[in-house]
C-alpha positions as CSV (number, residue, x, y, z in Angstrom):
1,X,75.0,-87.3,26.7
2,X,75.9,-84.8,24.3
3,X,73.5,-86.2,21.2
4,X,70.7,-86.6,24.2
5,X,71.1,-83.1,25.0
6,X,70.9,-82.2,21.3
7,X,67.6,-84.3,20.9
8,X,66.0,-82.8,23.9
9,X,66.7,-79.3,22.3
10,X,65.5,-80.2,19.1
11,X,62.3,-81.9,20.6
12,X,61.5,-78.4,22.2
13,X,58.2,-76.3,20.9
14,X,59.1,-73.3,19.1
15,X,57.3,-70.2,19.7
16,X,54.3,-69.5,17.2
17,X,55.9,-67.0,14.8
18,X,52.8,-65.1,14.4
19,X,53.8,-63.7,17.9
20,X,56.7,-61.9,16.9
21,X,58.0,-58.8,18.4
22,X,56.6,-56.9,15.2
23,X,53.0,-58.3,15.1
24,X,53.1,-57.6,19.2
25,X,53.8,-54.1,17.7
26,X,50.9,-54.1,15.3
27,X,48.5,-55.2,17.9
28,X,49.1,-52.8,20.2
29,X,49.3,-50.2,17.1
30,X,45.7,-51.5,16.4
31,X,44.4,-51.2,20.1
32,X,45.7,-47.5,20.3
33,X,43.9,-46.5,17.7
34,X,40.4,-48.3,18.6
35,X,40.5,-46.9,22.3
36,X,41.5,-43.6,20.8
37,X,38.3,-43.9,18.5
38,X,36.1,-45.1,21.6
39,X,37.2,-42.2,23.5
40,X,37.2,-39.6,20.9
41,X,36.1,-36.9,23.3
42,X,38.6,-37.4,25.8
43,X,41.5,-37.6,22.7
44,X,40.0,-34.0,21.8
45,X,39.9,-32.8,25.2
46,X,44.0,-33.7,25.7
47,X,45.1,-32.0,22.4
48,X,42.9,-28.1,23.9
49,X,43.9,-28.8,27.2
50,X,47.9,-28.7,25.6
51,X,47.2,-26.1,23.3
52,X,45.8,-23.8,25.9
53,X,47.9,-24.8,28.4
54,X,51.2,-23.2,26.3
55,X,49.0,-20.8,24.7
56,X,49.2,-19.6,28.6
57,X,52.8,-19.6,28.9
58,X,53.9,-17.8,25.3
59,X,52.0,-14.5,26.5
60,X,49.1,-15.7,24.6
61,X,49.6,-16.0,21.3
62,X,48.2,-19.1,19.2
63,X,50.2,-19.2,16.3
64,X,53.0,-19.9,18.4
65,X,51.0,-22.0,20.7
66,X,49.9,-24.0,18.0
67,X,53.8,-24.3,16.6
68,X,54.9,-25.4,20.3
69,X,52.4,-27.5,20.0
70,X,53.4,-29.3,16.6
71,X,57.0,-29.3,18.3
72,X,55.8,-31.3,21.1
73,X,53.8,-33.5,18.8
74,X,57.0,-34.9,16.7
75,X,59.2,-35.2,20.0
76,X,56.2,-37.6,21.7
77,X,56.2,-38.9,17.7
78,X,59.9,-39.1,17.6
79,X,60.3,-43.0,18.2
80,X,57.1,-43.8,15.8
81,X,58.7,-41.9,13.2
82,X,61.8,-43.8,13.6
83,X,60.6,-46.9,13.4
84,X,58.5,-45.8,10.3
85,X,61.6,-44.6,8.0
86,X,63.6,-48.1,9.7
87,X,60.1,-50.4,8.0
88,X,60.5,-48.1,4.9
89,X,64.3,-49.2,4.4
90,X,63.5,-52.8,5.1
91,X,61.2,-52.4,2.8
92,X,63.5,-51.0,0.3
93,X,66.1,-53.5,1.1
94,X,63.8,-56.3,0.6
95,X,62.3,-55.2,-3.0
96,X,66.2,-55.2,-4.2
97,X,67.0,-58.8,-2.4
98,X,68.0,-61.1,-4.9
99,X,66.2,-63.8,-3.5
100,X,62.9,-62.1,-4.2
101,X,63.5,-61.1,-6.9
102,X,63.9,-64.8,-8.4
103,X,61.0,-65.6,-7.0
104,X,59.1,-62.9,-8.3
105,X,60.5,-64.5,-11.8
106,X,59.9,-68.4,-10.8
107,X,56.2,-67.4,-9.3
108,X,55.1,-65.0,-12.1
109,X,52.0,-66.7,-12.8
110,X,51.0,-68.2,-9.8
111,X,50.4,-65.4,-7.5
112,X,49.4,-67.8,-3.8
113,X,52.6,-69.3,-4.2
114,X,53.9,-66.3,-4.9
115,X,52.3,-64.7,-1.4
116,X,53.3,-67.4,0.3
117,X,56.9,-67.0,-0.7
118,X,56.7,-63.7,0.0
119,X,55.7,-64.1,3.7
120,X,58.3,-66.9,4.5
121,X,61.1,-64.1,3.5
122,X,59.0,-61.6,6.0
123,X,59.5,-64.2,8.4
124,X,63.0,-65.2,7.8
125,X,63.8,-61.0,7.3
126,X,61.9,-60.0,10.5
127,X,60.1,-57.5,7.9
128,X,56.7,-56.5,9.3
129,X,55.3,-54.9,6.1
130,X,53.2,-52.8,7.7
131,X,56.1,-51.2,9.8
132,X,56.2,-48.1,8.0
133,X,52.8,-47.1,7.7
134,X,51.7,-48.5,11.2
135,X,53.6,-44.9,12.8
136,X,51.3,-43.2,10.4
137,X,48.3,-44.5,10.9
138,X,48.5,-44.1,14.4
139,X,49.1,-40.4,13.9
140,X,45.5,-40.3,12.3
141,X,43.6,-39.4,15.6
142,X,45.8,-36.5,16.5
143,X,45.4,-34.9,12.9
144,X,41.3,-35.6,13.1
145,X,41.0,-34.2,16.3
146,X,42.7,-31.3,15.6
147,X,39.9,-30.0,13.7
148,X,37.1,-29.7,16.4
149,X,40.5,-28.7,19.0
150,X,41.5,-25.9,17.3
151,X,37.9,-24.8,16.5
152,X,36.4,-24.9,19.7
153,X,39.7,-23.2,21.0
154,X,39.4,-20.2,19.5
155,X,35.8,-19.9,18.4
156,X,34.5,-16.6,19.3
157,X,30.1,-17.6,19.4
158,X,28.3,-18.7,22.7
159,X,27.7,-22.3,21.2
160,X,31.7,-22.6,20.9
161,X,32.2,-21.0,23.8
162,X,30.1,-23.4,25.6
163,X,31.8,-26.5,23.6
164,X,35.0,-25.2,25.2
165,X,34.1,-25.0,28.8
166,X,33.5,-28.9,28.4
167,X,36.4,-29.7,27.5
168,X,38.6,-27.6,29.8
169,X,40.4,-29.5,32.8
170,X,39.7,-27.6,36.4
171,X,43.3,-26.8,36.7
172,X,42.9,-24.4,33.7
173,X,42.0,-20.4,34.4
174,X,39.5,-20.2,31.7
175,X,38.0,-17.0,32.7
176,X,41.5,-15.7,32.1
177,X,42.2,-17.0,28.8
178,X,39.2,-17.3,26.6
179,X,38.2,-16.4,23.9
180,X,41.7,-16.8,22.7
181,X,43.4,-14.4,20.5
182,X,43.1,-16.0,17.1
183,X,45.1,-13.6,15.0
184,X,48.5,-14.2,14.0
185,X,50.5,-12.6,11.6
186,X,48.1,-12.0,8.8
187,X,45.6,-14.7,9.6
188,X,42.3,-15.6,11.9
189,X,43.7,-19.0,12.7
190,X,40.2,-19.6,13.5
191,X,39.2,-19.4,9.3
192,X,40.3,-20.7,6.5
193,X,42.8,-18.6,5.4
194,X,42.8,-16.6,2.1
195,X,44.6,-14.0,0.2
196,X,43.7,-10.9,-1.6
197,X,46.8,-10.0,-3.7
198,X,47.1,-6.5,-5.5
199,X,45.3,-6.5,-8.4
200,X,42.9,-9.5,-7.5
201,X,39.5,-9.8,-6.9
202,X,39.1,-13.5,-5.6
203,X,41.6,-14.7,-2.7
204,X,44.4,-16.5,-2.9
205,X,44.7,-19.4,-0.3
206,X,48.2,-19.2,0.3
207,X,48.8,-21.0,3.2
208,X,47.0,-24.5,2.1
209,X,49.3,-23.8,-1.4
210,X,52.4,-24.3,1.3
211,X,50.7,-27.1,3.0
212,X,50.5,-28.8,-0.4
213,X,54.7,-27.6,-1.8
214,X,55.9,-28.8,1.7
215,X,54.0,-31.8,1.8
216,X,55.4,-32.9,-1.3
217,X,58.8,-32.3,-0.6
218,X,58.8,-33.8,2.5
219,X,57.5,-36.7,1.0
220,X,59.9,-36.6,-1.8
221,X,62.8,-36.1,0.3
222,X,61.9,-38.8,3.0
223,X,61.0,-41.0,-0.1
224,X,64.2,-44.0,-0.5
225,X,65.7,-44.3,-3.5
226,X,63.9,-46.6,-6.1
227,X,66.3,-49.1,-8.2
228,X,66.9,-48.0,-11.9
229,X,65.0,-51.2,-12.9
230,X,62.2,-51.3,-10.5
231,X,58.8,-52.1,-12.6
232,X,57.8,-54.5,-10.0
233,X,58.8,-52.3,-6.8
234,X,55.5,-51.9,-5.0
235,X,57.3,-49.7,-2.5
236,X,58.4,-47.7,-5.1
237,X,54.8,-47.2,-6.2
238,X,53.7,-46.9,-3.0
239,X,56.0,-43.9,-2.3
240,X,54.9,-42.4,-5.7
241,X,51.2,-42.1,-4.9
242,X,52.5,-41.3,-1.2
243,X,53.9,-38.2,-3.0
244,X,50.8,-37.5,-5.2
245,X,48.0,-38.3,-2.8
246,X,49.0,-36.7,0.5
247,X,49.7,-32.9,-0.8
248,X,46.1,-33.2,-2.3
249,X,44.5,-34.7,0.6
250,X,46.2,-31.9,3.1
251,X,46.1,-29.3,0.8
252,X,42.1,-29.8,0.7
253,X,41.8,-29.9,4.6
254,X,43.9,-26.6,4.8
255,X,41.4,-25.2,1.9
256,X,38.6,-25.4,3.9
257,X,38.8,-25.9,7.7
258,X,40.6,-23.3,9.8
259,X,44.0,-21.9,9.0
260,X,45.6,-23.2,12.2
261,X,45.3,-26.6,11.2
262,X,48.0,-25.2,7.9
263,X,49.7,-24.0,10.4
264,X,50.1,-27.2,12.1
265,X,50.7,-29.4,8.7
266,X,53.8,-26.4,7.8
267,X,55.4,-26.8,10.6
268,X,55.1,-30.7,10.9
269,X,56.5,-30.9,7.3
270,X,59.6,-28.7,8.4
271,X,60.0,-30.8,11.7
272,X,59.3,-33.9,9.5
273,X,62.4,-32.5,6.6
274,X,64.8,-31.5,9.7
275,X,64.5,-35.0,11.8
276,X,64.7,-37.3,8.8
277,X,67.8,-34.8,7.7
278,X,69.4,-35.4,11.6
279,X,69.2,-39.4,10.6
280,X,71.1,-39.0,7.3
281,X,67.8,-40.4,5.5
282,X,67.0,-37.3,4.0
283,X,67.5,-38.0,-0.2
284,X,68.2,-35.2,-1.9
285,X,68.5,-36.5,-5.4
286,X,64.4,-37.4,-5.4
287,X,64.4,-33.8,-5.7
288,X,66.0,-34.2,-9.3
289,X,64.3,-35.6,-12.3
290,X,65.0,-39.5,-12.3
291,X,67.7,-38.6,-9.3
292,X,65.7,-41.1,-7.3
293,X,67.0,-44.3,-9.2
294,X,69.5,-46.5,-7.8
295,X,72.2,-47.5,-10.2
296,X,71.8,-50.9,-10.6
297,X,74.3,-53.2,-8.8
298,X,76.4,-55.9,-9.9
299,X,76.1,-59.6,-9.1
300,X,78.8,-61.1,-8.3
């Protein structure tokens, strides 16, 4: 009886593995993003409602409407995140497995055997390797629409005026609350923000030159620690033009749309620095000149 129960056992289907837990993650990742894309005006529509909404509440005051607003943002983004630095370990881990790394050697030149190697140690690992850049990704439609949100917000002209009032929900007292006050501290959030210093003709954009320093230390502090011998570590790479690409990219959307949207990349950053520091993940050393390498481990 007891080898008849084994054979029955053994005789029974496994489940397809391309049904995983992780690709059920990616799929659902993937269909976020395409009815977020479909329904672009009702995405935009949800991020002014919430602005205005706390804008109401703070004795209406954008700036720190629109740093609620970030706050709120990472707590809703708080599991994504998670599961983002989690991918980016496994990742890590993965790149210094010993195992792969032998078959990196054995598979040199023969790069589908190579892929196909790779995958069967995705599958064995549970590694989705697009774990930690699915959270990002999906992050994308909130950053877009933020532009047209925080400009139609506080625009000050008929036309944006009259872009606003579609957008509003019936609950909100619009009469009451438009056109927002855009100024805060030494800014119209509503414009890009620059900088006449003393002495200075031109002006300085300060603000998107803080989007870009705290961009790259976020990303070099949230970056994991590369091993010491790592000329094959794709993640490493990845995390290198992570750290390159990304100040660039946000310093140039801070250069020339409205200064809120710095507002909202600063304060992200911060949030971003302060949640991965609550995890222990934070890596202080990538701050250093070649602090980010690993000391390479023995095998025993």
């Amino acid at each position: 009886m007891k080898n008849t129960s084994n054979k029955v056992q053994a005789q029974q289907p496994e489940l397809p593995q391309g049904f995983s837990t992780e690709t059920i993650k990616t799929i659902a990742v993937v269909a976020v993003l395409v009815v977020a894309f479909l329904r672009w005006n009702d995405v935009i529509a949800l991020l002014i409602n919430a602005m205005i909404f706390i804008y109401g509440l703070v004795g209406q005051n954008f700036g720190i409407a629109l740093i609620l607003f970030t706050i709120l943002i990472r707590v809703l983004t708080w599991p994504l995140n998670a599961q983002q630095m989690k991918g980016a370990a496994a990742m890590q881990a993965f790149q210094n497995d010993k195992e792969w790394q032998d078959i990196q050697k054995k598979y040199a030149k023969d790069k589908e055997k190579l892929a196909q190697e790779q995958m069967r140690l995705y599958r064995e690992r549970g590694i989705n390797p697009f774990g930690s850049c699915l959270p990002t990704l999906i992050q994308f439609p909130i950053l877009f629409a933020l532009i047209p949100s925080i400009t139609y917000s506080i625009g000050s002209t008929p036309l944006s005026l009259l872009k606003l009032a579609r957008f509003m929900y019936p609950f909100q007292d619009v009469a009451a609350l438009v056109p927002l006050n855009s100024q805060f501290l030494w800014m119209d959030l509503g414009l890009p923000e620059r900088t006449i210093l003393p002495g200075l003709a031109v002006g300085i954009p300060v603000l998107a030159l803080i989007v870009a320093f705290t961009t790259y230390i976020q990303t070099k502090l949230t970056m994991p620690a590369t091993p010491s011998t790592g000329s094959n570590d794709q993640a490493a790479a990845t995390g290198k033009m992570m750290s390159v690409y990304m100040p660039v990219m946000l310093f140039m959307f801070s250069l020339n749309y409205a200064s809120g949207l710095a507002v909202y990349f600063i304060t992200s950053n911060i949030l971003a620095i302060v949640q991965y520091a609550m995890m222990g993940k934070v890596n202080w050393r990538n701050l250093l000149p070649g602090g980010g390498q690993q000391a390479p481990k023995k095998i025993k």
